[in-house]
N, C-alpha and C positions, 0 to 999 in steps of 0.2 A: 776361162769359161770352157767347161769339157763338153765337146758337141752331142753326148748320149744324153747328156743329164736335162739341160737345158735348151733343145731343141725343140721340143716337143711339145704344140701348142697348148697341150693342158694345161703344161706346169705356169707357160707365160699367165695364160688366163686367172689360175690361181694364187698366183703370186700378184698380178696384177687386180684383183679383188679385192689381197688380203693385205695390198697397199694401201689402197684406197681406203677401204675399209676404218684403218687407223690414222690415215690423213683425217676423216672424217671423224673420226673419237677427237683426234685432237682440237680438229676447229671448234668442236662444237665446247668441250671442255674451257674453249677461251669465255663462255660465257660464263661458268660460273665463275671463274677463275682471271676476272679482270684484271692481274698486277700483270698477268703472261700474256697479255692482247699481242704484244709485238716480239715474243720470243716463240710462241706458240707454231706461228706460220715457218718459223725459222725448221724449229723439229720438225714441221709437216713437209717440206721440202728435204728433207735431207734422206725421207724417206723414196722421193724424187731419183736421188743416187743410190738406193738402193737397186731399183728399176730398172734403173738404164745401165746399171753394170751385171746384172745378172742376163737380164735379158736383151735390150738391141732400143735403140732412140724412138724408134719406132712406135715399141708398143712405151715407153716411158710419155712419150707425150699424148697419148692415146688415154692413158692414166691421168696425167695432169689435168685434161678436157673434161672426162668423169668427175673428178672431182671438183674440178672450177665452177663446172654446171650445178654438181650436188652442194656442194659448198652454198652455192647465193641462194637457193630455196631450201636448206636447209638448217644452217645455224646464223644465229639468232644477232651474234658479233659480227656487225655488215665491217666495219672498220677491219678485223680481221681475216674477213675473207676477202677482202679489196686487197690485204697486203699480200694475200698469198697466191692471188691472183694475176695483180700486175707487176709484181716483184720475185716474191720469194718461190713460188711454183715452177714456173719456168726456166731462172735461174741456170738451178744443177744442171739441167739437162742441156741446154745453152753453151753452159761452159767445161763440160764434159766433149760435144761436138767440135768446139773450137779448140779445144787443147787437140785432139785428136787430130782433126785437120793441118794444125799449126806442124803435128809432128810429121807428116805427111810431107807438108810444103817447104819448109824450109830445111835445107843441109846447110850442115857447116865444112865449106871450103874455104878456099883459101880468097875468092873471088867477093863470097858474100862475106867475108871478116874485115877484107880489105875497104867494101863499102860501108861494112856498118861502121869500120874506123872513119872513113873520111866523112860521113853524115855529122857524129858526133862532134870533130874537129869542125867544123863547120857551124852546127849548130854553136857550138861553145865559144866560134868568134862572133858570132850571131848575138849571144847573151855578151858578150862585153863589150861589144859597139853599142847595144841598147845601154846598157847599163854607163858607159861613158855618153853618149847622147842625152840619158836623163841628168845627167853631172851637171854638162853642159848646158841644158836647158834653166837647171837650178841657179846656176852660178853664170849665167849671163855669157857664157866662154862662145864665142862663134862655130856654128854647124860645122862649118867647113873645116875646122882641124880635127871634129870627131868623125869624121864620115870619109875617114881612109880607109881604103881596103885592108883585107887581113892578109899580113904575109903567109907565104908557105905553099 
């Protein structure tokens, strides 16, 4: 993102109009176009990622509202403005924030590899004591020879 280009609240505002704008062609097109009720909202959020990568989470979800709002008094398909509402609107932007964050929070050392190996191990003696437990319970075999600790 070049700070000359898209900095400057004009462009957010018109870009964020001419988002919306065809979020709203799209929903409303769910009406005549009934076999797309559940791929329709999919397109209208993707424009979602359009948003929030040109400009900042901020004004993306600021667009989503606009539209959430326009969307329920305006097209006619309640079914798919519910999906793009509680699903597929918020979504992108959602999961654009938390990738980001994720990349932020977590490094890869030697400390966190070291834990997420021994979680794994752990977990995985986790599944095969469950998994010998349900043997056991099947086959009548007594708790107490499956409910040994895990070596290592």
């Amino acid at each position: 993102m070049s700070k000359n280009k898209n900095s400057t609240t004009a462009f957010r505002v018109a870009l964020g109009g001419i988002c919306a704008a065809v979020c709203l062609l799209l929903m409303f097109s769910s009406s005549f176009l009934p076999g797309l009720s559940y791929a329709i909202p999919v397109f209208a959020g993707v424009l979602m990622v359009v948003m929030i990568v040109e400009t900042d989470s901020k004004w993306a979800i600021a667009d989503y509202c606009a539209v959430s709002l326009l969307c329920i008094f305006i097209t006619p398909n309640f079914e798919a403005s519910l999906l793009f509402i509680l699903f597929m609107g918020y979504y992108p932007i959602l999961q654009f924030r938390l990738s980001k964050e994720k990349k932020q929070t977590f490094s890869l050392d030697r400390q966190t590899c070291s834990f997420q190996y021994s979680d794994s191990y752990i977990l995985q003696s986790l599944q095969i004591h469950i998994h010998i437990g349900g043997y056991a319970r099947r086959h009548r075999v007594s708790w107490k020879i499956c409910n040994t600790p895990a070596v290592g």
